[in-house]
TIMARKOL-923178 format. One record per residue (C-alpha): residue in one letter; x, y, z negated. Coordinates in pm, 1 decimal. Each point is the difference from the previous one (the first is absolute). Layout:
<atoms>
resn,east,north,up
a,X,Y,Z
...
</atoms>
This chain:
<atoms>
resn,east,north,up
x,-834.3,16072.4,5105.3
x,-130.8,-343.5,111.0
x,-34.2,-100.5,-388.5
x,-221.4,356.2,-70.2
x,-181.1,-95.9,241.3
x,-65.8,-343.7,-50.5
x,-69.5,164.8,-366.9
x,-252.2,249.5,96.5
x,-189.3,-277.0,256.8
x,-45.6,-246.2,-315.9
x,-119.2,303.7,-236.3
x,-234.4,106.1,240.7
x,-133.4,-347.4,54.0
x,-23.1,-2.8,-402.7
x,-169.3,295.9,-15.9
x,-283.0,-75.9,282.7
x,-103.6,-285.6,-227.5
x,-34.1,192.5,-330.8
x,-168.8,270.3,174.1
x,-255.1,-228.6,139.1
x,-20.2,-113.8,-328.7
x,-52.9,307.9,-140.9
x,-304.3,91.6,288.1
x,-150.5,-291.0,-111.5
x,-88.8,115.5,-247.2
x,218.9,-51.1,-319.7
x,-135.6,13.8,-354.2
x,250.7,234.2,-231.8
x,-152.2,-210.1,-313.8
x,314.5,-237.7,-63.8
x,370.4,87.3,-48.1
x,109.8,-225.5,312.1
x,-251.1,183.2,219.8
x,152.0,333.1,-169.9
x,338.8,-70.5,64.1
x,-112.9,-137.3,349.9
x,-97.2,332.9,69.5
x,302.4,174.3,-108.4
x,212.1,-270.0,165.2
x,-184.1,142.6,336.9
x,69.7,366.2,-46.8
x,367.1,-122.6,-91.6
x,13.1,-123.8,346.2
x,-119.5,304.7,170.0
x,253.1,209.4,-151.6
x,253.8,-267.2,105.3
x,-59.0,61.5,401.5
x,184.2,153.3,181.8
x,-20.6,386.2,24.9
x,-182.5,-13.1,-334.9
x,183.7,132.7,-360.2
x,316.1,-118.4,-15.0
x,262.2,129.5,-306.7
x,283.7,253.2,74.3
x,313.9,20.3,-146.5
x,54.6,309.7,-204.4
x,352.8,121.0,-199.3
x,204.5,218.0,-75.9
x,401.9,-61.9,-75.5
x,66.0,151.9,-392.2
x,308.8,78.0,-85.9
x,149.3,-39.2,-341.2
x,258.5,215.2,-149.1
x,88.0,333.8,235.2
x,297.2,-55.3,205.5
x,321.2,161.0,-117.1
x,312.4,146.2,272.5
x,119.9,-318.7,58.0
x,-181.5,-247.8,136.9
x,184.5,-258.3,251.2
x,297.8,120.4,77.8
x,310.4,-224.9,249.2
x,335.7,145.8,-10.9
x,221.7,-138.4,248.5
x,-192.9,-305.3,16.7
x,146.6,-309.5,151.3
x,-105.2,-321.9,35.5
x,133.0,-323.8,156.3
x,-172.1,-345.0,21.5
x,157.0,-301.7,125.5
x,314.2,201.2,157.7
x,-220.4,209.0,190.3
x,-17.9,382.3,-70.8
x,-372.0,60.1,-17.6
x,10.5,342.2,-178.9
x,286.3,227.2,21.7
x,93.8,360.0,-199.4
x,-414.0,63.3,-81.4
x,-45.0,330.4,-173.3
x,-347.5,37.8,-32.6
x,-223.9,178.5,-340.9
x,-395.4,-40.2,-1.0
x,-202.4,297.8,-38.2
x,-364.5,32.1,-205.6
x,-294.7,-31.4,217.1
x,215.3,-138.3,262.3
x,-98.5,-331.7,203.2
x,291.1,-179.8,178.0
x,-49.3,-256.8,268.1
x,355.0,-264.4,60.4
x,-17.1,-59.7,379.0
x,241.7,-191.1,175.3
x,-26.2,-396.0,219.1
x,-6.6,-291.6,-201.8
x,274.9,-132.8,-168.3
x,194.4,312.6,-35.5
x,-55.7,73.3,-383.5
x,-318.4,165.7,-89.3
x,-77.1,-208.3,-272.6
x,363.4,-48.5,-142.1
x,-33.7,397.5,7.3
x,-268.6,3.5,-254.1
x,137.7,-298.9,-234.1
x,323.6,211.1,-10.2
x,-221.1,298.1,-75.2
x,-151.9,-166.8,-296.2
x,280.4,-127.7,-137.3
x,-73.1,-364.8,108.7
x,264.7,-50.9,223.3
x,387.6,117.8,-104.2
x,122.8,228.2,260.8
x,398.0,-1.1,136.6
x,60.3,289.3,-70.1
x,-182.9,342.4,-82.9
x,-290.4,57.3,-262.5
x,-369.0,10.9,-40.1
x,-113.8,243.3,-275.7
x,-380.5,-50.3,-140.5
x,-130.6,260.8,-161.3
x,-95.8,-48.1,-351.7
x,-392.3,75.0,67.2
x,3.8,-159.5,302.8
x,-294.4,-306.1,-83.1
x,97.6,-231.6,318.8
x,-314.4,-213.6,141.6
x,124.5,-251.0,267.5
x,-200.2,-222.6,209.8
x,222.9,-238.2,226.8
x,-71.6,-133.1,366.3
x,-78.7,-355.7,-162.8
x,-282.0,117.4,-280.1
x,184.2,-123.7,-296.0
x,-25.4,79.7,-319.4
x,-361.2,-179.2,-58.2
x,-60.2,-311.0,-225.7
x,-180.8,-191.5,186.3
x,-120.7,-234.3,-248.1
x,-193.1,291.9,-168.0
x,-348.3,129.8,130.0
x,-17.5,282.6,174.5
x,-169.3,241.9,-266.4
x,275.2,-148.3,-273.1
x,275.0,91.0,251.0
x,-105.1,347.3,-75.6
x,-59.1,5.3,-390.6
x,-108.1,-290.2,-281.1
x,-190.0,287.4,-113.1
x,-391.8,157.0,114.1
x,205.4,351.0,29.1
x,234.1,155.6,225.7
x,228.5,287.8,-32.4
x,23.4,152.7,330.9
x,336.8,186.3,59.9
x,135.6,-105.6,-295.8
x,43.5,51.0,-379.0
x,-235.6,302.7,-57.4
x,-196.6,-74.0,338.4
x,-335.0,21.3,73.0
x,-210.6,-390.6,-169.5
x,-201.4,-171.0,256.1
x,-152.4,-336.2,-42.3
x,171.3,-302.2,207.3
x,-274.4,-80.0,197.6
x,-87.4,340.8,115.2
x,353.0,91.8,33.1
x,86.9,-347.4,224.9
x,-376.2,68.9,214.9
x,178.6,277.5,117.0
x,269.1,-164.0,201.7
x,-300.2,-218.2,114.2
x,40.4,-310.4,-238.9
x,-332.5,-92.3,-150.1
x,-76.6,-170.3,-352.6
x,-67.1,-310.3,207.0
x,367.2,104.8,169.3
x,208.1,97.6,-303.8
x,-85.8,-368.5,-116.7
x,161.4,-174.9,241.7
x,393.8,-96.0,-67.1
x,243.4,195.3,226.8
x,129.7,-265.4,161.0
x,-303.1,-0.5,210.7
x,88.2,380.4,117.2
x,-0.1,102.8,339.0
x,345.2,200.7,100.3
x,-204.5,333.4,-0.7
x,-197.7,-102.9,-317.8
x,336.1,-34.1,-161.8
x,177.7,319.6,72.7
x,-367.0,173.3,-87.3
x,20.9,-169.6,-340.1
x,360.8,117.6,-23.7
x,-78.7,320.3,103.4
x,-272.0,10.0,-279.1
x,274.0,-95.3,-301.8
x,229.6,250.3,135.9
x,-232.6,289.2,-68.8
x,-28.2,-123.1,-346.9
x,363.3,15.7,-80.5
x,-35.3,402.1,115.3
x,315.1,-55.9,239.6
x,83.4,349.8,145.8
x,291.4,-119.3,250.3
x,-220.1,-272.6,187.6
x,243.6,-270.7,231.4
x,-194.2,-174.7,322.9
x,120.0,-247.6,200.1
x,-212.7,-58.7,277.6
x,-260.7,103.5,-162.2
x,-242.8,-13.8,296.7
x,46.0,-361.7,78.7
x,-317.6,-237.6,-79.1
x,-247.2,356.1,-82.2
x,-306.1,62.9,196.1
x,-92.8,320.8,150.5
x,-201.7,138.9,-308.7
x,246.1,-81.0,-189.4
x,279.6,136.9,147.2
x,-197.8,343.8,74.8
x,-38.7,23.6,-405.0
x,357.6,-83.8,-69.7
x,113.7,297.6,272.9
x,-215.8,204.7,-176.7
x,102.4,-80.1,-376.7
x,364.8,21.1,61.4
x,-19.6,339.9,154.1
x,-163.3,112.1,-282.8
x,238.4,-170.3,-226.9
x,180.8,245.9,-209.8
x,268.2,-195.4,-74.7
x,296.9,-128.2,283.1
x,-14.5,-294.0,266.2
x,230.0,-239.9,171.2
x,-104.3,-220.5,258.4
x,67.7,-250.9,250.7
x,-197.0,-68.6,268.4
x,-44.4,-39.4,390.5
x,-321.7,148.1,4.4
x,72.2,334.8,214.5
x,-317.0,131.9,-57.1
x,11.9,-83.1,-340.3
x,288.6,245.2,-33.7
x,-107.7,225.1,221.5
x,-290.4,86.4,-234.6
x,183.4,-27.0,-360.9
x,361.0,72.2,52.4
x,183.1,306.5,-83.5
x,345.4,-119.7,122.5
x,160.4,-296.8,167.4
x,285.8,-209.4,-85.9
x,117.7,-130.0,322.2
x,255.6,-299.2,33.5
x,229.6,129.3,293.5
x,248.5,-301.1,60.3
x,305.5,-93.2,-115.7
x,-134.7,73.5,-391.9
x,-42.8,345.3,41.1
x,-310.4,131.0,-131.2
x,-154.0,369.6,78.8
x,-270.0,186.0,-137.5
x,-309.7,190.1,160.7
x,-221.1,238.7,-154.4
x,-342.8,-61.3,159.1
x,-235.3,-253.5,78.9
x,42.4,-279.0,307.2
x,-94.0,201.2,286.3
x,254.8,304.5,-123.1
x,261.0,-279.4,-56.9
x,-67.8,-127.4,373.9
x,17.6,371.1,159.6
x,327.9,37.5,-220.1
x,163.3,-311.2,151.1
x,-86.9,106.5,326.6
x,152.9,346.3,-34.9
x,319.3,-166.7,-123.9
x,10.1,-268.4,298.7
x,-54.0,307.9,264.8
x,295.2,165.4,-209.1
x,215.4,-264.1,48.9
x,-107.1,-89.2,371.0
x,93.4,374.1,71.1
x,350.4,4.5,-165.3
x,73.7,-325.6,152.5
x,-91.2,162.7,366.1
x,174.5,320.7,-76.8
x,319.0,-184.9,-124.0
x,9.7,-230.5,349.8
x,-68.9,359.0,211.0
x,318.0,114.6,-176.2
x,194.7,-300.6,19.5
x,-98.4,-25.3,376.4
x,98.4,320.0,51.5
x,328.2,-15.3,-176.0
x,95.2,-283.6,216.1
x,-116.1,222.2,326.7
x,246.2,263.8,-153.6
x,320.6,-206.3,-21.5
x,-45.4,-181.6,333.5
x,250.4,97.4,221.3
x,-115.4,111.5,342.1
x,-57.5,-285.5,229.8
x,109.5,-27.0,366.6
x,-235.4,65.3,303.5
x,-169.2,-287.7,176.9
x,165.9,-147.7,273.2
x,-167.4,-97.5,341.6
x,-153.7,-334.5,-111.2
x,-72.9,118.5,-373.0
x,-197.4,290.1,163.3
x,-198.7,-288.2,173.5
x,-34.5,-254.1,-255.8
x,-183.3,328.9,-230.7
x,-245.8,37.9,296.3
x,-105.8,-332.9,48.0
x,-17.5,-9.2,-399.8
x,-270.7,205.0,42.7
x,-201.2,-152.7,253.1
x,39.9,-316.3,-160.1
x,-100.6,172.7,-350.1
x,-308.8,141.4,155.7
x,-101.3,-307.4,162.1
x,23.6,-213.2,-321.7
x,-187.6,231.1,-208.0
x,-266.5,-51.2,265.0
x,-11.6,-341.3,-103.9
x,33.9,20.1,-363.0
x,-325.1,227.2,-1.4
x,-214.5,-236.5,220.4
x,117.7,-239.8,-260.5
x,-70.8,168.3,-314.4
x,-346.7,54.7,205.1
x,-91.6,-361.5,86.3
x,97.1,-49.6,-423.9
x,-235.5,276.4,-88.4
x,-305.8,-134.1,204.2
x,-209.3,-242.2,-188.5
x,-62.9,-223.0,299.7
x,385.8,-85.4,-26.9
x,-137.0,-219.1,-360.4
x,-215.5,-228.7,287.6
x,329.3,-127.3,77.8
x,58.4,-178.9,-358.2
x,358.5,48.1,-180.7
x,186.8,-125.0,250.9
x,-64.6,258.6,202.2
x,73.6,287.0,-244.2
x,303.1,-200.5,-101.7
x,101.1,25.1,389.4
x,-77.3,406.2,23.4
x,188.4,87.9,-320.6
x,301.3,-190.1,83.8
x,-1.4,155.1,364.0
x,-73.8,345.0,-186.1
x,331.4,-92.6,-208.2
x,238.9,-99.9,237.9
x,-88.9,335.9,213.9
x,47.5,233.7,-318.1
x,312.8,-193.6,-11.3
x,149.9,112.1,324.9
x,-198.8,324.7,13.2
x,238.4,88.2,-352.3
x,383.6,-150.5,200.8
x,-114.7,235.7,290.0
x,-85.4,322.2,-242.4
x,313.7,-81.2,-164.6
x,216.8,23.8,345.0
x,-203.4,266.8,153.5
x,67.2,202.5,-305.9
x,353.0,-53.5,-23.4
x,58.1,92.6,424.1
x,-230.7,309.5,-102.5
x,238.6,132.1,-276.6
x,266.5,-90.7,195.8
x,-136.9,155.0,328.5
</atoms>
C-alpha cells in the first residue's frame, strides 16, 4: 500500500506538469507534441479510480470425462515411518470440487502426489481414468522456464488453442491481456514474476492444455482480490472436476462441493458440502460423542451405586463432623465467590500481575479444599 501510494503521488505530480503544459497552450503540429499529448491522457487513465483492465476466463475442458475419474482404493501411505494416510477409499465425481483440509504437516500434499501417481503408495491403488486430462499447479509455482519471456512461456507461436486440440484460436497477446499481462508485460522474462503473476501465467497454460480434472494447491496464496473473485467464479463453472488444497475457508466455502478432512492418526473422512456444512457436521458429531460419553459415565455411576453394599449409620461424632462440613462448605463458597468477583472487576488489572497472580492462586488453593470437603461430605451423606 505504501508503494501505490508513493506510485500514485509521483504520477500525479507527473501529470500536473503535462497538464500545465498542455493549458499552455500546446501546438499538435509535431509528433513529440502529439505523442506528448497522448502521453497525458495515458496518465489520466492511469489514476486511481480511472479504467483499469479486468480479468476475464473461463476454464475449457478438453475431452468429456468418462466413469472413472480419480479413484483411491484402500489407499495407504507412509513417509519416513510415519503413517500419514491410512485405508483411503475415496472415487471423484464430475462436476464435483473437493477441498483437502487438515493442520500442517499431516499429508495434504503427499495425498495429491499419491493421487497422481507421483508418489508410490504402501499399499492400495490409485486408478486414473483414461480421459481424465490432469492439470496440476503445486504450492511452489513450478513448472515455468524462467529463462523464457513471459508470452514464449505460453506459445513460440502468434496463436493459441484455448482448451486444447480442436479449441477455440486466440492470439497470444489478447489471450495473455486477459490474465492482466500486457505486450509491454509478456516481454519481460519470468524470472522477474511476482508469486501471483506466476500462478496467473500458470493458470493461463493450463486452460490451453483443455485439462478437465484441474489439481490446486494453495491456489489462493500470492492472488489479489479480483483475482481470486474470477477464479471462484471460473471454477464453479468449470465443467470438468477439481482438487484442491488450501487454508482459505472462505475460499472453500464458496467453491467446494465436499471436504476431505485429515482426522488424526492417518485417517481421512469425507464431507459432502461446502466449509460451513463441513463445520456444522463436525459439530453434530462432537455433541454426539460428548452425549455418549455423559450417558456412558451416568450408567457407569450408577452401576457402581447398584453394587455398593449398604453402608452403616453415622455414629455420634460422624453425625457432627457432616454438620460442621456444611457450615464450613457454605462459608468457603462465600469466599470463593467474592473472589471470583474481585477477578471479574476490571479495577482488580490496577493492581499489575502480581496481583492477579496472588487472587488466582488464593482462588486455587480454596477450590482445592472446597473439592476434599465435597468429597467427605458426600461420602458421610451416602453413608448417613
Amino acid at each position: 500500500m505504501a508503494l501505490e501510494e508513493r506510485g500514485q503521488t509521483r504520477l500525479l505530480n507527473l501529470l500536473r506538469r503535462e497538464e500545465a503544459w498542455l493549458r499552455r497552450g500546446a501546438k499538435a503540429r509535431t509528433t513529440k507534441q502529439k505523442a506528448r499529448i497522448g502521453r497525458v491522457e495515458d496518465l489520466r487513465g492511469q489514476k486511481t479510480g480511472g479504467p483499469r483492465r479486468e480479468l476475464s476466463f473461463n476454464l475449457d475442458t478438453g475431452k468429456r470425462l468418462g466413469t472413472t475419474i480419480i479413484d483411491a482404493r484402500s489407499l495407504t501411505v507412509e513417509l519416513g515411518g510415519k503413517r500419514l494416510i491410512e485405508s483411503l477409499d475415496f472415487s471423484m465425481r464430475k462436476g464435483e470440487r473437493v477441498g483437502i483440509l487438515g493442520p500442517n504437516g499431516c499429508g495434504k500434499t503427499t495425498l495429491i502426489r499419491a493421487l497422481l501417481g507421483q508418489l508410490e503408495p504402501t499399499s492400495g491403488e490409485v486408478i486414473v481414468g483414461k480421459n481424465s486430462l490432469v492439470g496440476y499447479i503445486d504450492q511452489e509455482r513450478t513448472g515455468l522456464d524462467d529463462t523464457l519471456t513471459v508470452g514464449d512461456s505460453v506459445s513460440d507461436n502468434h496463436w493459441v488453442t484455448v482448451g486444447g486440440p480442436g479449441g477455440r484460436k486466440r492470439h497470444k497477446i489478447g489471450y495473455l491481456e486477459d490474465f492482466l499481462f500486457t505486450a509491454e508485460d509478456q516481454r519481460a522474462p519470468v524470472s522477474t514474476l511476482s508469486g501471483g503473476e506466476r500462478a496467473r501465467l500458470l493458470l493461463a497454460r493450463l486452460m490451453l492444455k483443455g485439462a478437465n480434472v484441474i489439481v490446486l494447491d494453495e491456489p489462493t496464496n500470492d492472488l489479489d482480490l479480483p483475482t481470486l473473485q474470477l477464479l471462484d467464479a471460473a471454477l464453479c463453472d468449470f465443467e470438468g472436476s477439481v482438487l484442491m488444497v488450501t487454508h482459505d475457508r472462505y475460499f472453500l466455502d464458496r467453491v467446494a462441493t465436499g471436504i476431505l478432512n485429515f482426522e488424526g492418526e492417518g485417517k481421512v473422512l469425507f464431507y459432502e458440502g461446502n466449509y460451513e456444512i463441513f463445520k456444522r457436521l463436525k459439530k453434530l458429531q462432537k455433541d454426539e460423542l460428548t452425549l455418549k460419553a455423559e450417558t456412558a459415565a451416568k450408567v457407569a455411576k450408577k452401576k457402581k451405586a447398584q453394587s455398593k453394599p449398604k453402608k452403616s449409620s453415622l455414629n455420634f461424632n460422624e453425625k457432627r463432623e457432616l454438620e460442621e462440613l456444611e457450615t464450613k462448605i457454605e462459608a468457603l463458597e462465600e469466599k470463593k465467590g467474592e473472589l471470583e468477583l474481585q477477578l471479574s472487576n476490571p479495577k482488580a488489572l490496577s493492581g499489575g500481575h502480581n496481583r492477579l497472580k496472588k487472587l488466582s492462586s488464593q482462588l486455587s488453593e480454596l477450590e482445592g479444599v472446597l473439592l476434599e470437603l465435597m468429597e467427605r461430605w458426600e461420602f458421610l451423606e451416602a453413608k448417613s
